[in-house]
C-alpha positions in Angstrom: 115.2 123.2 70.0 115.7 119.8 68.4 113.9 116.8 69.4 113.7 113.5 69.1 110.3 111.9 68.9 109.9 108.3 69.2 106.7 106.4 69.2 104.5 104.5 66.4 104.2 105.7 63.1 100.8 106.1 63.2 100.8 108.3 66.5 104.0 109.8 65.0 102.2 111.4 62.2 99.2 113.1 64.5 102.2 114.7 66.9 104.1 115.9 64.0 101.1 117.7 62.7 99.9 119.4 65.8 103.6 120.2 66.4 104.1 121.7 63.2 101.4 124.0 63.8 101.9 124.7 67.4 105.2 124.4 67.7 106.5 125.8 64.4 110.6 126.0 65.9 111.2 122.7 67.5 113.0 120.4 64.7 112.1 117.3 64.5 114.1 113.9 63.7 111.3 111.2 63.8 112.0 107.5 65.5 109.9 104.6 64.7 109.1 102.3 66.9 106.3 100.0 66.1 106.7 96.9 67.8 108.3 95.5 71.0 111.6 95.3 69.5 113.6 97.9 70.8 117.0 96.9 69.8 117.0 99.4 67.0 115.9 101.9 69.1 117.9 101.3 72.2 120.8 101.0 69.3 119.7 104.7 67.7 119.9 106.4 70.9 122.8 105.4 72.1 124.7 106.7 69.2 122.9 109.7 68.2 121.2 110.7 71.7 123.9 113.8 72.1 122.5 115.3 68.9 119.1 116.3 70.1 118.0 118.6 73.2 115.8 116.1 74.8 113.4 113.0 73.5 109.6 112.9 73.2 108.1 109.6 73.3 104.3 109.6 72.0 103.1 107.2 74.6 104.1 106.1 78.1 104.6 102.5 76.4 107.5 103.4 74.3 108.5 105.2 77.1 108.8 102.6 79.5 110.1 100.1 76.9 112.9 102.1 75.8 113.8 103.4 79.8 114.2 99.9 81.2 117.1 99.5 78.4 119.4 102.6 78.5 120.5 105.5 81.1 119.0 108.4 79.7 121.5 111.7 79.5 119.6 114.0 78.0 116.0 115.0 79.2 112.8 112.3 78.3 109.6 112.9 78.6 106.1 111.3 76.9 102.5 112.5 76.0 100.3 111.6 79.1 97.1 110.4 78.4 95.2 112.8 80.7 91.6 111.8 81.6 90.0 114.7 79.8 91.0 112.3 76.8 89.5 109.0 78.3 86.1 111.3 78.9 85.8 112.5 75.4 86.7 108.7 74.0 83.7 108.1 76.1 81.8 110.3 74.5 83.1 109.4 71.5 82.2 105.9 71.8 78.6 106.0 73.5 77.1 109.5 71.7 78.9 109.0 68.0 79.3 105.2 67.5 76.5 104.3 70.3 78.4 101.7 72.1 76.9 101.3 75.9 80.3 102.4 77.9 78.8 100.9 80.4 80.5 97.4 79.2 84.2 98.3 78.0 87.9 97.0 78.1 90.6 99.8 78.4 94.2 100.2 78.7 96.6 102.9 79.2 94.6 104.0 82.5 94.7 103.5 86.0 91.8 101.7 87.7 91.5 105.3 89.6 91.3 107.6 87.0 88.9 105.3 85.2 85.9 105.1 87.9 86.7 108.8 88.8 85.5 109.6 85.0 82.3 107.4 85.5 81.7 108.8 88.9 81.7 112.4 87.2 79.3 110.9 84.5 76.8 110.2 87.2 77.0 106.1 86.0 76.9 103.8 89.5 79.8 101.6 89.9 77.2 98.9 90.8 76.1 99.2 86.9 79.4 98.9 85.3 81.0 95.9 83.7 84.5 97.1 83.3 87.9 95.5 82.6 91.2 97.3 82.8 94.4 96.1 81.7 97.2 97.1 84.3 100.8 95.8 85.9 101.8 93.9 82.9 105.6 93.2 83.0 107.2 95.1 80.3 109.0 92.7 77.8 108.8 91.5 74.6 105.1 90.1 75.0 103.7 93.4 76.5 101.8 94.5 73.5 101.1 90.9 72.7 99.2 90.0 76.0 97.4 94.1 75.6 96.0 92.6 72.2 94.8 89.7 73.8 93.2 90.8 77.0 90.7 93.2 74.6 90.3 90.7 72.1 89.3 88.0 74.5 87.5 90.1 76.5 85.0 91.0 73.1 84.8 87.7 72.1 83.9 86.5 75.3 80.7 88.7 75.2 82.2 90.9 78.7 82.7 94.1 76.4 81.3 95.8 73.7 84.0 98.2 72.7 87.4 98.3 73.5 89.6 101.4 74.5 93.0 102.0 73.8 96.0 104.3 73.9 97.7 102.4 71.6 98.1 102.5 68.4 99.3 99.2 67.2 96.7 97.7 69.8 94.2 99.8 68.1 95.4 98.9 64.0 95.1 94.9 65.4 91.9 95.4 67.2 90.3 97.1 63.7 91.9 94.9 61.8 90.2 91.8 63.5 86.8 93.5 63.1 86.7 94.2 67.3 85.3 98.0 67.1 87.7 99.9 69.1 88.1 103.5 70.3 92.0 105.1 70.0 93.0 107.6 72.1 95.0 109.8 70.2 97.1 112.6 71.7 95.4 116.1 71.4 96.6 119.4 71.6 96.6 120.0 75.1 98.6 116.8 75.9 101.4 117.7 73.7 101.3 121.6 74.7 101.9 119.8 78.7 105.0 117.8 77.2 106.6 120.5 75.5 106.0 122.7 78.8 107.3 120.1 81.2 110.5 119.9 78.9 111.2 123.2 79.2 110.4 123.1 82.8 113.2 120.3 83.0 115.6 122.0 80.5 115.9 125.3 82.8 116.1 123.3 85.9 118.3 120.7 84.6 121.5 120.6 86.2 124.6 122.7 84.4 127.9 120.9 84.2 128.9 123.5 87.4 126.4 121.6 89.3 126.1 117.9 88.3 125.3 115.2 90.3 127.9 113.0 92.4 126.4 109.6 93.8 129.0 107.9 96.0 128.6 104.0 96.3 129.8 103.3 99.1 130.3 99.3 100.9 132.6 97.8 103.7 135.2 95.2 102.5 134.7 91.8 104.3 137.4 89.5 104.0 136.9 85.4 104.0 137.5 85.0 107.7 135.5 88.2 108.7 132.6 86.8 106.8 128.7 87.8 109.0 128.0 84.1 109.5 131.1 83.6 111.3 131.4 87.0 113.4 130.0 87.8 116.6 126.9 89.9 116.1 127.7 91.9 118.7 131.3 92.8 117.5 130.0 93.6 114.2 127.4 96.1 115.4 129.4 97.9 117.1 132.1 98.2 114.0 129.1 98.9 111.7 127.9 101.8 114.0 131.3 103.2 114.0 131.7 103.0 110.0 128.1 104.3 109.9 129.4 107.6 112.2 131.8 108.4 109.9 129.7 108.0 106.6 127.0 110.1 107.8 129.9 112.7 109.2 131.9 113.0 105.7 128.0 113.2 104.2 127.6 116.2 106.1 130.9 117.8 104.8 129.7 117.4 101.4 126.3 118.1 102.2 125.2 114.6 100.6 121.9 112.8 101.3 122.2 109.3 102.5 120.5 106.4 101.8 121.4 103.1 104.0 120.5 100.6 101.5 121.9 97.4 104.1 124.1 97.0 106.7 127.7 98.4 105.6 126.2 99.3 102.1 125.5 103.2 101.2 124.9 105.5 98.8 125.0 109.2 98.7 124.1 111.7 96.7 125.4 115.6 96.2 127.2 118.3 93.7 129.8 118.3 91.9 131.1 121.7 93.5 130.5 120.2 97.1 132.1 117.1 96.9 135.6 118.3 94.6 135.5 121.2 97.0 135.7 119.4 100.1 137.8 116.3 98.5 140.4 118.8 96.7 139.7 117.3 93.6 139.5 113.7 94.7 143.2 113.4 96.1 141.7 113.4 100.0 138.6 111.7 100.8 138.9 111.2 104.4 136.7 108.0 104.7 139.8 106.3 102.9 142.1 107.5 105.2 141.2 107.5 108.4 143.0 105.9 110.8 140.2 105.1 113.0 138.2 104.4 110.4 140.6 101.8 109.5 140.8 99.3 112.7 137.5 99.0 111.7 137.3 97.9 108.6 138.3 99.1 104.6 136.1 100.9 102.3 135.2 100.3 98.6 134.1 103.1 96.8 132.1 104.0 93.7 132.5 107.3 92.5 129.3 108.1 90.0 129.3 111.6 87.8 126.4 112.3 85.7 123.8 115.4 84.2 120.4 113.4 86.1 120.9 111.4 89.5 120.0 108.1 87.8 122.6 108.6 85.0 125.2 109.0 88.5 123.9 106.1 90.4 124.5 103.7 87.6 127.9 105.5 86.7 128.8 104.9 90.8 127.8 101.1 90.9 130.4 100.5 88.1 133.1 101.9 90.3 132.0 100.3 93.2 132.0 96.9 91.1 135.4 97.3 90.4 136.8 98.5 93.5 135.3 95.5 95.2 137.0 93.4 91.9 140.4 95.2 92.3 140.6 93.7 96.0 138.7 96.8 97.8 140.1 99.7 100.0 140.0 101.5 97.0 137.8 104.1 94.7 137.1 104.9 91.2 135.0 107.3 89.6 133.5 106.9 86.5 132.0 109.7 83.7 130.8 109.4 80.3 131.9 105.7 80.4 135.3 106.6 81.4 137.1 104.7 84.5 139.6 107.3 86.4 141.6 105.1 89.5 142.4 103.7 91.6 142.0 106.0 94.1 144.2 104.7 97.0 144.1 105.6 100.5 147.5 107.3 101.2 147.6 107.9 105.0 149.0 111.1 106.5 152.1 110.6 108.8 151.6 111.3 112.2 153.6 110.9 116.0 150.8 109.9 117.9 151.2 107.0 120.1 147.9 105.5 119.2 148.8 105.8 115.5 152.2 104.0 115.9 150.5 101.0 117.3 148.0 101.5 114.4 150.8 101.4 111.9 152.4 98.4 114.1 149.3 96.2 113.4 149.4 97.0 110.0 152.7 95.6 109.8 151.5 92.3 111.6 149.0 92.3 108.7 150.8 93.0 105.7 153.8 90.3 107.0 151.3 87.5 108.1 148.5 87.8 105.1 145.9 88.0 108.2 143.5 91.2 107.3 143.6 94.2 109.7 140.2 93.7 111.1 141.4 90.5 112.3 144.9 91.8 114.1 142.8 94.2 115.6 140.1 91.3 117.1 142.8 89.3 118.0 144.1 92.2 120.2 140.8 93.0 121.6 140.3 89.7 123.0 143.8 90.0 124.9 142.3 93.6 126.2 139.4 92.2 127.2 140.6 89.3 129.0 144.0 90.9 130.6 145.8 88.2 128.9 148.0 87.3 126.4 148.2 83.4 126.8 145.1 81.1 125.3 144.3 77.9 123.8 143.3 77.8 120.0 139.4 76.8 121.5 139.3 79.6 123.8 140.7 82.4 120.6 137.9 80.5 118.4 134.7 80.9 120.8 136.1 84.4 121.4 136.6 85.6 118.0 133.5 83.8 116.9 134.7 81.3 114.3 135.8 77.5 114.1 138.2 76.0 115.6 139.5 74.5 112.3 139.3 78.8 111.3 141.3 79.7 114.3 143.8 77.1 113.5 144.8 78.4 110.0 145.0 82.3 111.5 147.1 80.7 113.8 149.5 79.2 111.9 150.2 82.3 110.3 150.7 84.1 113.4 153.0 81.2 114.6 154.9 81.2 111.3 155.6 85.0 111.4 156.9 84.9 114.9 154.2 86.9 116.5 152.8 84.1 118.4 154.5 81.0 120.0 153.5 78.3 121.5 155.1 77.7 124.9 153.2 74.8 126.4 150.4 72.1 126.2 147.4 71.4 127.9 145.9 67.9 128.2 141.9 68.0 128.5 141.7 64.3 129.8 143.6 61.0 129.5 142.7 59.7 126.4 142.3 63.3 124.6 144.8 65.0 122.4 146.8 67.5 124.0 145.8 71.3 123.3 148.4 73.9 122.6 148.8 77.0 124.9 149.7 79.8 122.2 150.8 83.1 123.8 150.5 86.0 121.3 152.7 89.0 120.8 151.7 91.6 119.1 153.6 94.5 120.9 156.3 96.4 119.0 158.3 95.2 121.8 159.0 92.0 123.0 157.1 91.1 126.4 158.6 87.5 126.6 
């Protein structure tokens, strides 16, 4: 087993001991990390992360530092400070140094786990003049603002001994003469770590069986925009795209998550999702033509050995779908784009698909998207006509008049409406043009 162990030196030096007697077959490749600055660090991993089994941080600090700044691919895990520790620094403090624990700052410990420790010390809470540091931000000033919350804490008189599970907290602390209690990692807590990452390393996902997270969100073009469409209209298209999601989920056995209206992610195997998808070449939420009156599909398609690793990998494709002008996928593994994946629809003699394939025409020839062909067509359904004034097609469809206009023109340039009268609202007003549209594949005039 090879491992890489990252932490401060100091802390570094008390693992490496334990582990060399405890653990006498894990190689070790030591990672220094003493301060804030985890550029190196970040850097060091990123090229040399595929030569170890996992990585052991000595602290949840590094930990947490170093995980906001890269997608892990092998296994991570770090030392917990367990609260048998914290009761033995107690100890440590009150019966060896006598220091009254009664008045102490502490880090590295929830508020919880630190009054469950005096509770089982049989010290009232009423008695205790405690200050814990928790739900600092982490970035470049974390450690800075730890030093500084003990050492004004002790100079302010709250505190007579400081607790940490730091160890650069702990080598400032000493070295400003503020008497300080470390909580070093014991036996126990690296025995745990090592267990957990074997644990993780048999459950851990084999390349047979890694994790696919699709990113999946609706395209929405200019003049479809939600501040312009009828709410109602746009439910009922969002339910309809939301049906088939959760449908092709179940084919692939995925989990969803809804994350906002027309936005989605889900997450299953590898096996599951090239089984049912033959390899990528059909996914049927592409290519359905009922799917498609409603609205195209940009997809993200994430590989990846944890789901994290596969959830960043599918917002990458998803970003460029969306970039690439949508209705479209791409999948992406080990940093590697493979697309586009285009819908490429199945012929078929259906009546219902001909006038599907009809309006598709009418959008490719006018530059008007399909969703839009589609409303304009509903309103004639609805109404039992084909004849309306540019007003009547705006409040209808939901958008300006100046908006109906320009879809207008488009339609009027590309013969598939006409206008074939006018209609004068009053004396003084401007005349408004009756537009008659004509959107069959024959023609009704």
């Amino acid at each position: 087993m090879k491992l890489g162990l990252i932490g401060h030196n100091r802390t570094i030096g008390i693992v490496m001991k334990i582990m060399s007697q405890s653990f006498p077959y894990v190689e070790i490749t030591e990672i220094p990390m003493d301060t804030t600055d985890i550029i190196p660090v970040v850097s060091y991993i990123k090229a040399n992360e595929h030569h170890f089994d996992g990585l052991l941080f000595t602290g949840k600090t590094p930990y947490d530092l170093v995980n906001m700044a890269i997608i892990s691919k092998k296994p991570w895990m770090y030392i917990q400070h367990d609260t048998s520790r914290l009761l033995s620094g107690l100890l440590e403090a009150s019966f060896i140094n006598g220091f009254d624990i009664r008045k102490i700052s502490i880090d590295s410990y929830s508020e919880e786990d630190v009054y469950c420790i005096y509770e089982n010390l049989k010290i009232p809470e009423k008695e205790l003049n405690i200050y814990i540091c928790q739900n600092l931000p982490y970035n470049d000033e974390y450690l800075a603002k730890i030093k500084n919350f003990h050492r004004e804490n002790y100079e302010n008189r709250n505190v007579n001994v400081c607790i940490t599970g730091i160890s650069s907290v702990y080598e400032y602390l000493t070295g400003s003469g503020i008497p300080c209690i470390v909580l070093d990692p014991t036996k126990q807590s690296i025995e745990d770590a090592i267990k957990y990452y074997d644990i993780k390393k048999r459950s851990k996902l084999q390349e047979n069986s890694d994790i696919v997270v699709l990113a999946i969100e609706r395209d929405l073009p200019d003049e479809y925009a939600l501040i312009k469409e009828n709410e109602y209209q746009l439910s009922l298209e969002a339910m309809k795209i939301s049906q088939e999601i959760y449908r092709f989920s179940q084919r692939i056995q995925a989990a969803v998550i809804e994350k906002e209206m027309g936005t989605y992610m889900l997450f299953t195997t590898k096996p599951l999702f090239e089984m049912e998808t033959e390899q990528l070449q059909k996914i049927n939420i592409l290519t359905k033509q009922d799917m498609v009156q409603f609205g195209t599909l940009s997809i993200g398609i994430g590989y990846g050995e944890t789901p994290r690793e596969a959830k960043y990998n599918a917002s990458l494709g998803l970003l460029k779908a969306k970039k690439k002008g949508g209705n479209r996928a791409y999948k992406v593994e080990n940093n590697q784009y493979f697309g586009p994946i285009i819908p490429v629809h199945e012929p078929s003699n259906s009546p219902q698909d001909k006038i599907d394939g009809y309006f598709q025409e009418i959008a490719f020839a006018t530059g008007i998207s399909l969703n839009s062909i589609i409303k304009f067509q509903t309103i004639m359904d609805i109404n039992k006509k084909d004849t309306f004034t540019p007003l009547e097609l705006a409040k209808s469809y939901g958008v300006s008049l100046r908006s109906m206009n320009r879809l207008l023109e488009k339609l009027l340039d590309n013969n598939y409406a006409r206008i074939i009268g006018y209609n004068m609202r009053n004396s003084a007003g401007r005349p408004s043009r009756i537009i008659r549209l004509n959107f069959s594949p024959k023609d009704s005039d």
